[in-house]
MIKE-805914 format. One record per residue (C-alpha): x, y, z; residue in one letter. Coordinates in Angstrom, 3 decimals. Layout:
X / Y / Z / a
...
//
This chain:
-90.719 / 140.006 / -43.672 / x
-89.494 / 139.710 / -46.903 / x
-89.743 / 142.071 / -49.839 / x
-92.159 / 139.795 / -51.410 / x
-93.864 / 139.670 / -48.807 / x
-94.288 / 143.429 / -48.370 / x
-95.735 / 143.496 / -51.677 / x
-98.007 / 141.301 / -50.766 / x
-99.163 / 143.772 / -48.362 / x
-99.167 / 146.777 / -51.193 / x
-100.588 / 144.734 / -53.788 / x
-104.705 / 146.656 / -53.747 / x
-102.070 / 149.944 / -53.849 / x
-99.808 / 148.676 / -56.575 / x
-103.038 / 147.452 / -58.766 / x
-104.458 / 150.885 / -57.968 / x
-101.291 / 152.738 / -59.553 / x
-101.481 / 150.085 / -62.194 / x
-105.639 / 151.136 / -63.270 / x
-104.937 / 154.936 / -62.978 / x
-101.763 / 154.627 / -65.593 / x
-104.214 / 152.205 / -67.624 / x
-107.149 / 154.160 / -67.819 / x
-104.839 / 157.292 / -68.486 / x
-102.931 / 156.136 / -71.209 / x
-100.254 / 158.919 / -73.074 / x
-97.867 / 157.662 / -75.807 / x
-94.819 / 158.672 / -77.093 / x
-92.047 / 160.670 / -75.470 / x
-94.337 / 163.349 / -73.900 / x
-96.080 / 161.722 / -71.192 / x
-97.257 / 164.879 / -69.008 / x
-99.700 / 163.036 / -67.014 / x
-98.201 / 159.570 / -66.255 / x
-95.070 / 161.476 / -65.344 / x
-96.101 / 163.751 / -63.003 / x
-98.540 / 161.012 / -61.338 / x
-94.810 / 158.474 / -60.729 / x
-93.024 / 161.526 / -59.446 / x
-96.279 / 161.985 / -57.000 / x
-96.209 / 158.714 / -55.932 / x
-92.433 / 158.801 / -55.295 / x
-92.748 / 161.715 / -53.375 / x
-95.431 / 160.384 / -51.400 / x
-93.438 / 157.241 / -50.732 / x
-90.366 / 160.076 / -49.242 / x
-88.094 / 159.598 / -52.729 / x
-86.928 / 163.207 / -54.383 / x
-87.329 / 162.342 / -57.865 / x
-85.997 / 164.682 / -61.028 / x
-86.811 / 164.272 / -64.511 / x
-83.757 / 163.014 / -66.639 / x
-84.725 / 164.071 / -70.293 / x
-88.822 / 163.059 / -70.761 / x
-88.497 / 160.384 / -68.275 / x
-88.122 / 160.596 / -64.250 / x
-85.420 / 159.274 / -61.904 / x
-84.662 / 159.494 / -58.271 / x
-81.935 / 157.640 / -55.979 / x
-82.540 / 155.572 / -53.117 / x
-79.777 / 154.361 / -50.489 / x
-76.178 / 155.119 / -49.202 / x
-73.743 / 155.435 / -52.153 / x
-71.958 / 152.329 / -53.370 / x
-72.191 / 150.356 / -56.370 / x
-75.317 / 151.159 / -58.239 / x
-78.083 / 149.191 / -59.528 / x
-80.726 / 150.724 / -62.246 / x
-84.203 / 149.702 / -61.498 / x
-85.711 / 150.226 / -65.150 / x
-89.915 / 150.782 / -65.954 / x
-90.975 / 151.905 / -69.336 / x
-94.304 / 153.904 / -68.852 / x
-95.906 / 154.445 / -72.323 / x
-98.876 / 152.867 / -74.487 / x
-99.811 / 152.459 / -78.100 / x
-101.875 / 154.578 / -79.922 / x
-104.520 / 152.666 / -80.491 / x
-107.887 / 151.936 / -79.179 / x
-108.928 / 149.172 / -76.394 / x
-111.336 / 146.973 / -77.016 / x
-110.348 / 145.031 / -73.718 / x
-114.472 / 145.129 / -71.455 / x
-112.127 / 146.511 / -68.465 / x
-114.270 / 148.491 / -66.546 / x
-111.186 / 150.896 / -65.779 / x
-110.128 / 150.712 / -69.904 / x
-108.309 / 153.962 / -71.276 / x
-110.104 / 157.108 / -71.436 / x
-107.701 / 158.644 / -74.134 / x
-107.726 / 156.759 / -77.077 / x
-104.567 / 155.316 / -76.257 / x
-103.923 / 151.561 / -75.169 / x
-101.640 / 149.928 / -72.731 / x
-101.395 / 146.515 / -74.626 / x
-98.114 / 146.015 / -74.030 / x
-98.435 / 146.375 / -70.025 / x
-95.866 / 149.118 / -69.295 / x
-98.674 / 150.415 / -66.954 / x
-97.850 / 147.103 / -64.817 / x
-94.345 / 148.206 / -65.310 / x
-94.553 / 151.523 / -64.325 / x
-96.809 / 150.271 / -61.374 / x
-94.618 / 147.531 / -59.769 / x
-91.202 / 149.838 / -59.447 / x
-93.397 / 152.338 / -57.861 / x
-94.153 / 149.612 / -55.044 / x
-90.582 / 148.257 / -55.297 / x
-89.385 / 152.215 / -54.552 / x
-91.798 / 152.464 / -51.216 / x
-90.215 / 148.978 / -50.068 / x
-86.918 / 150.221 / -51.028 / x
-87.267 / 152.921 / -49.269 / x
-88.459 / 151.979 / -46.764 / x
-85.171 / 149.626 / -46.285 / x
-82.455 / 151.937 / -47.349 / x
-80.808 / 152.295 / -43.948 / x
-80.074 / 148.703 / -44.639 / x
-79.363 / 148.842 / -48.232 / x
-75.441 / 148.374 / -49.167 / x
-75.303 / 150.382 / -51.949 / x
-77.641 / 152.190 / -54.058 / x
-80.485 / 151.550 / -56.403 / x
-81.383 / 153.925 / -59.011 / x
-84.631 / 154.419 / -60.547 / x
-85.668 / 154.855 / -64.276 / x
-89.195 / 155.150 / -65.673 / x
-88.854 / 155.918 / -68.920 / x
-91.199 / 157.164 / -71.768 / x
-91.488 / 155.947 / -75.681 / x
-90.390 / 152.051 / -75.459 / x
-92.632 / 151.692 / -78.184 / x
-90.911 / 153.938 / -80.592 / x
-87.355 / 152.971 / -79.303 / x
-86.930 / 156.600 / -78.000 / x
-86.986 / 156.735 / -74.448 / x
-84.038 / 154.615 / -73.912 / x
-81.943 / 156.591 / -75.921 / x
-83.311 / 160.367 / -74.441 / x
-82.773 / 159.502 / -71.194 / x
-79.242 / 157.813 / -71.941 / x
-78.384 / 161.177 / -73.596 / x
-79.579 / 163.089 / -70.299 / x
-77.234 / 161.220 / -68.238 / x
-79.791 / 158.394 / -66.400 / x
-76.159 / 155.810 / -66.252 / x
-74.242 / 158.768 / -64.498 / x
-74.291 / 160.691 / -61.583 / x
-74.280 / 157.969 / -59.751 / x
-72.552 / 156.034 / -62.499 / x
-74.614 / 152.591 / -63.195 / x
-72.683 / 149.266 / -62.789 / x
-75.972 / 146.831 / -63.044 / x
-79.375 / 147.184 / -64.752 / x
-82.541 / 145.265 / -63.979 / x
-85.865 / 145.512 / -65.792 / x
-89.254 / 143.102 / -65.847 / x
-91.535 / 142.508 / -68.913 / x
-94.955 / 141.613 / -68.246 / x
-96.422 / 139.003 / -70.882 / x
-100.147 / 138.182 / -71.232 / x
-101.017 / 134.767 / -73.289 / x
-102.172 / 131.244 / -72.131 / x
-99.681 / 130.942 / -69.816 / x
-99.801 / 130.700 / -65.425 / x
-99.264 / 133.535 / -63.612 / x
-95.574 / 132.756 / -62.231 / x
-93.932 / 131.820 / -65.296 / x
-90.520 / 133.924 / -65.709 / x
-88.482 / 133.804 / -68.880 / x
-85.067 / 134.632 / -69.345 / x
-81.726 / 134.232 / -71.670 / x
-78.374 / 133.838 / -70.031 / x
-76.208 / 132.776 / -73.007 / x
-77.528 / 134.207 / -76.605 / x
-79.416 / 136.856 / -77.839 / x
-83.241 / 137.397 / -76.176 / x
-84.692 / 139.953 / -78.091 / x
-84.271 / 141.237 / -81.754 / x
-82.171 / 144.221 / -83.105 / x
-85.112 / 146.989 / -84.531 / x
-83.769 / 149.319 / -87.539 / x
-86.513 / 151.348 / -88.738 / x
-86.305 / 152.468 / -91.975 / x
-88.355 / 155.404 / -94.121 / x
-87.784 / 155.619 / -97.959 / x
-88.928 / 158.453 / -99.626 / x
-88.439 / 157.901 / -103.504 / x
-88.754 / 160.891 / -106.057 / x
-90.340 / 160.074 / -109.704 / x
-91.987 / 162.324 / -111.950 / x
-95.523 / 163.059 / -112.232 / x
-97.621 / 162.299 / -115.306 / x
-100.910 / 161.668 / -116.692 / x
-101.209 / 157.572 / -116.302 / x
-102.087 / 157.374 / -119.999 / x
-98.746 / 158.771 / -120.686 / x
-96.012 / 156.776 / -118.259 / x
-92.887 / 157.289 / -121.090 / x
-92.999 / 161.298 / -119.947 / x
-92.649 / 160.552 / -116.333 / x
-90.814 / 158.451 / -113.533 / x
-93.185 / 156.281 / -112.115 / x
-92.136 / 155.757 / -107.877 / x
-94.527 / 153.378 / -107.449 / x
-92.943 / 150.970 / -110.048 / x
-89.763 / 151.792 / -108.786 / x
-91.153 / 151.080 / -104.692 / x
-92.163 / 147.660 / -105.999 / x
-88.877 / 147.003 / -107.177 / x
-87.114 / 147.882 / -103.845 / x
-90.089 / 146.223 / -102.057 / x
-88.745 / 142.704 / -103.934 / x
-85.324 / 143.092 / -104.038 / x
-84.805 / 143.512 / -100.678 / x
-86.707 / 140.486 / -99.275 / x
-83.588 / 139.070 / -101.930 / x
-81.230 / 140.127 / -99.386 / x
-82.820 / 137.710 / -96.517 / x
-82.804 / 134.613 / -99.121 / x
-79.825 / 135.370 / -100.514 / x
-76.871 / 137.397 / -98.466 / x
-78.433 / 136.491 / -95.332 / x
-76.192 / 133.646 / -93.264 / x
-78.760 / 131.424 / -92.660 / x
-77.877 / 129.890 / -89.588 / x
-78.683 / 133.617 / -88.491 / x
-82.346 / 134.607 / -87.618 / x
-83.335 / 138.149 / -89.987 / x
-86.186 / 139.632 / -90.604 / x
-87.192 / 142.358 / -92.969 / x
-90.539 / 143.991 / -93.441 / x
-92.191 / 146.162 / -95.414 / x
-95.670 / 147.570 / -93.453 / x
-96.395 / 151.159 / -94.924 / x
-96.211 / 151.724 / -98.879 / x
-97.868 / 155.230 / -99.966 / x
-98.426 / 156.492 / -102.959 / x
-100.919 / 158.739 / -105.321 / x
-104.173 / 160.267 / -105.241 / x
-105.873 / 158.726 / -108.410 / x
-106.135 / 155.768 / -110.479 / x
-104.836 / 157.827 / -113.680 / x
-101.951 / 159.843 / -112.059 / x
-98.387 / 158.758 / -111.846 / x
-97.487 / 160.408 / -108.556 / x
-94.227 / 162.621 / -108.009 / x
-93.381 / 160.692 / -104.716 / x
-93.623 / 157.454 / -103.074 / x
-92.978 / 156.150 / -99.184 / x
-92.237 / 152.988 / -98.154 / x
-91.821 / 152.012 / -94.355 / x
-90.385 / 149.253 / -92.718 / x
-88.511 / 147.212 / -90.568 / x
-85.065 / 145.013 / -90.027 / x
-84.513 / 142.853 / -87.181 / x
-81.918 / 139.936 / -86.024 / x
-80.343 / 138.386 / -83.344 / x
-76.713 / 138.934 / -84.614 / x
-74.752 / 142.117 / -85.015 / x
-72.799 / 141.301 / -87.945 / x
-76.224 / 140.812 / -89.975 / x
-77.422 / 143.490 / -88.306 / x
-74.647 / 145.821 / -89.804 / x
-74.881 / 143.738 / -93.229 / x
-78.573 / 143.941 / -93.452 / x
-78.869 / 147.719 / -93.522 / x
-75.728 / 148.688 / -95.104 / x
-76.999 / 146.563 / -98.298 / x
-81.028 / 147.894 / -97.315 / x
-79.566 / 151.353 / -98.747 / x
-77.482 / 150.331 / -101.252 / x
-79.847 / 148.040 / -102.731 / x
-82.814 / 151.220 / -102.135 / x
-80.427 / 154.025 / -103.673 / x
-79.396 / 151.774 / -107.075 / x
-82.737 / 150.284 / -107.704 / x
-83.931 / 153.958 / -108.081 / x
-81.216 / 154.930 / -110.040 / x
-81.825 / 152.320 / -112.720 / x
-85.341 / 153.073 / -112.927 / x
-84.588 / 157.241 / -113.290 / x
-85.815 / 158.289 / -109.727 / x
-84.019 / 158.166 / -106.839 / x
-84.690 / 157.477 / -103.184 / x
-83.466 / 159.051 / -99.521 / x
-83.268 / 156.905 / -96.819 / x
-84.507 / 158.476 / -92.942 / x
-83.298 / 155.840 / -89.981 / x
-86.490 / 156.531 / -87.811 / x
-84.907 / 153.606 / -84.771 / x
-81.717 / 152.186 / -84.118 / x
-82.192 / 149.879 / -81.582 / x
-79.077 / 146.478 / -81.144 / x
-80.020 / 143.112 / -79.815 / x
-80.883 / 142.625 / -76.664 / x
-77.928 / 140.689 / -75.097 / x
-77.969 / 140.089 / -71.175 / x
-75.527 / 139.673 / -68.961 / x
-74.819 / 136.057 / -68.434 / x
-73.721 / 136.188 / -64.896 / x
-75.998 / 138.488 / -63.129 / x
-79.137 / 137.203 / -64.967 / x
-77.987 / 133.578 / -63.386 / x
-77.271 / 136.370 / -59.816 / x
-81.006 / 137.401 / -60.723 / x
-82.930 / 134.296 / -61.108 / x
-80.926 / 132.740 / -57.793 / x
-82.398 / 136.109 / -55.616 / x
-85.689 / 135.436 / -56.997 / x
-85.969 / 131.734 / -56.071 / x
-84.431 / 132.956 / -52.699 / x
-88.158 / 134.466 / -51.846 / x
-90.081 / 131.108 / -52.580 / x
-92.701 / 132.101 / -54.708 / x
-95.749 / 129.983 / -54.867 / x
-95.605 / 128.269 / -58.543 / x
-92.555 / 130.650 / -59.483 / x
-91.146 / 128.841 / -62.639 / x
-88.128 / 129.562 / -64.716 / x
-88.096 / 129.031 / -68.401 / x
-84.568 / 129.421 / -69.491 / x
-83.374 / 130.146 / -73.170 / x
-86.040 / 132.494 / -74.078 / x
-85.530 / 134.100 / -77.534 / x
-88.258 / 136.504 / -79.131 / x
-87.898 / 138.393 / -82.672 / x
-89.640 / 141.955 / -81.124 / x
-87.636 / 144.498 / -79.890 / x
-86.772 / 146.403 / -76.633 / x
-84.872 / 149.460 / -76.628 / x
-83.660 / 148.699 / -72.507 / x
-81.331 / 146.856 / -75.118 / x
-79.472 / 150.347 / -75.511 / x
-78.963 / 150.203 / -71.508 / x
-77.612 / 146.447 / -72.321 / x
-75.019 / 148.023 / -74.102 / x
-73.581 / 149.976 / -71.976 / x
-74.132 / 148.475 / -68.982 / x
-74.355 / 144.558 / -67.713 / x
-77.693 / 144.223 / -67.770 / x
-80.666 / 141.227 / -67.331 / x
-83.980 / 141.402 / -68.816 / x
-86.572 / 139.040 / -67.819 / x
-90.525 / 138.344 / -68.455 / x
-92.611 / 137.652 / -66.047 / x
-95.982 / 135.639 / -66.629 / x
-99.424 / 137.956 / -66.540 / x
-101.252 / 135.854 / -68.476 / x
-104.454 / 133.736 / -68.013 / x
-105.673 / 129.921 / -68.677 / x
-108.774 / 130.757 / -70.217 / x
-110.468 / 132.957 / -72.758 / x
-108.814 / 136.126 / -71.040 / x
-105.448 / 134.664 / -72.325 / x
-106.388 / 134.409 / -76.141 / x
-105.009 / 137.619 / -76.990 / x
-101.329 / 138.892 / -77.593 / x
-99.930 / 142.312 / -76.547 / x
-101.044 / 144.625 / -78.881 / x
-104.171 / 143.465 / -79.436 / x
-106.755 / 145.810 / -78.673 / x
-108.700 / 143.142 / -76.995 / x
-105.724 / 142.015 / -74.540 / x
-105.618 / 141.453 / -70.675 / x
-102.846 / 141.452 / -68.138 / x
-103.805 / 139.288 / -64.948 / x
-103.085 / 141.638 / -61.966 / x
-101.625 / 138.887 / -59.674 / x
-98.384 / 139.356 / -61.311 / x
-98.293 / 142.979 / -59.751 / x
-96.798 / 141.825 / -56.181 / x
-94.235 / 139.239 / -57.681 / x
-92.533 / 141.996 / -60.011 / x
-92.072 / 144.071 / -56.842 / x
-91.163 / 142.100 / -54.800 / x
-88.611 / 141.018 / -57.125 / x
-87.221 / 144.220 / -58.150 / x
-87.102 / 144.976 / -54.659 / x
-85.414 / 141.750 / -53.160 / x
-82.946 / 141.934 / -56.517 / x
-82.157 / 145.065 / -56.314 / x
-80.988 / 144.618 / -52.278 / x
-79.513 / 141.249 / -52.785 / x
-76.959 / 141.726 / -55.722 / x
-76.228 / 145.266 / -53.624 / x
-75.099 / 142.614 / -50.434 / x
-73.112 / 140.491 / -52.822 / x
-71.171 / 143.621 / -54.860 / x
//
């Protein structure tokens, strides 16, 4: 029996794991419930896991090269509008499926384990917290999760609603798949005054409209444009009344690409541009880096090793879509980084009204087949590229 196969036989346990993380949604980097329901279920399953900064990690096999099994576990907070009868309780969404995600390595784990006299190697697990806010990545890096055992391959699955058929895997094996995310906070400082009387004070929202243009100038005009950048402005706060000039201003935002030299020119001339605007309108601005997140860039050769082991289990209607490129962000890109890595989405979509929505939307669905094909293949991956290393 093969390891899709087992997870054929765990998929009613897998979409159980899968409901109880969706109905109890946490976000952020505190995730006190979801956590201690994966280390549970890994206990159950006869794994020892330990938490590794806000997120949880155990090891399964016989020393060896290393492979890092990766799940972010988080939601949004927002709330879901999805008619689920097992939709969050919390006020918190998964509408981006890391539930699924979560769900699937748990089932991967059991078959893992359940294997690991056989396993040639060992394969590390990470279930991480705050994907969404490009901190869990980074927290658990800081706690160690690539060392002891040191990581020399990382695998993680993306779930994907949409119009699409449930078997449909995307992946990149020569450019860049996912964005770059700097997120950017810009407090500028004015000068209150009474609005009848602008010439005594510094007005920050005059000068935030001025930043606000000149920096969509930087895409048009220092931007290579054979390069794909975006930058956004989605937050701009400011006053209490319609006759007061406020002190303060905020502006939020966001720049992505899919290079890193843009990447590096694109916020290096962000605060420049910010800091002398200000100035030449008598204020001045401070700039707060809330995520700093590269482009996700996989490894070309295992994600070819990855998507030969998964055709190896012969999936009914498994197809690959090569070449995928997508302008969000994924902070497992800070794992790419550091470690040859391979990032792929898998299909949970459906081909009828269910599949109108996007993740995010508070009115999104995930089709639960998908649940025994991401285990499977995280299982049969991770024991496959242990055989060949």
């Amino acid at each position: 029996m093969n390891e899709y196969e087992h997870a054929l036989e765990l998929k009613e346990e897998t979409i159980a794991n899968r409901r109880f993380l969706h109905e109890n949604a946490e976000t952020g980097l505190h995730l006190p419930e979801t956590k201690a329901f994966v280390m549970k279920k890994l206990k159950e399953y006869g794994i020892e896991p330990v938490e590794c900064g806000e997120g949880v990690t155990a090891t399964i096999g016989n020393g060896g090269k290393v492979i890092l099994l990766r799940a972010d576990m988080d939601a949004l907070p927002m709330k879901e509008e999805s008619g689920e009868p097992f939709s969050s309780k919390t006020g918190a969404a998964h509408a981006c499926g890391h539930d699924f995600h979560a769900a699937m390595l748990l089932s991967a784990a059991k078959i893992l384990k359940e294997e690991e006299a056989e396993l040639k190697g060992t394969v590390k697990l990470m279930f991480q917290p705050a994907e969404e806010t490009f901190q869990g990545s980074k927290n658990m890096l800081e706690h160690g999760i690539l060392e002891e055992p040191k990581v020399d391959a990382a695998l993680a699955y993306h779930v994907s609603p949409g119009r699409f058929p449930v078997g449909l895997y995307m992946y990149n094996d020569k450019n860049t798949m996912m964005y770059s995310v700097d997120g950017f906070k810009i407090t500028i400082q004015g000068k209150g005054s009474h609005g009848a009387y602008p010439q005594v004070g510094v007005d920050p929202i005059n000068i935030g409209v001025h930043i606000h243009l000149a920096l969509q100038e930087l895409i048009a005009r220092e931007c290579n444009p054979s390069h794909s950048c975006v930058l956004t402005i989605g937050q701009f706060e400011a006053g209490t009344a319609a006759n007061i000039i406020p002190d303060t201003a905020v502006l939020q935002g966001t720049i992505r690409t899919n290079e890193k030299e843009a990447r590096e020119l694109l916020v290096k001339r962000m605060k420049e541009v910010v800091e002398k605007t200000a100035e030449v309108y008598r204020g001045s601005a401070t700039i707060e880096m809330i995520s700093e997140v590269p482009p996700l860039i996989c490894d070309s050769e295992l994600t070819k090793e990855v998507v030969g082991y998964m055709k190896e289990l012969e999936i009914p209607n498994l197809i690959p879509h090569p070449d995928v490129s997508s302008s969000a962000s994924e902070d497992f890109a800070v794992i790419a980084e550091k470690v040859p890595s391979s990032f792929l989405y898998l299909s949970a979509g459906y081909l009828d009204e269910r599949g109108d929505y996007p993740a995010h939307h508070p009115k999104v669905q995930f089709n639960e087949e998908v649940c025994p094909i991401g285990a499977g293949c995280l299982a049969h991956c991770a024991r496959r590229w242990l055989e060949e290393h």
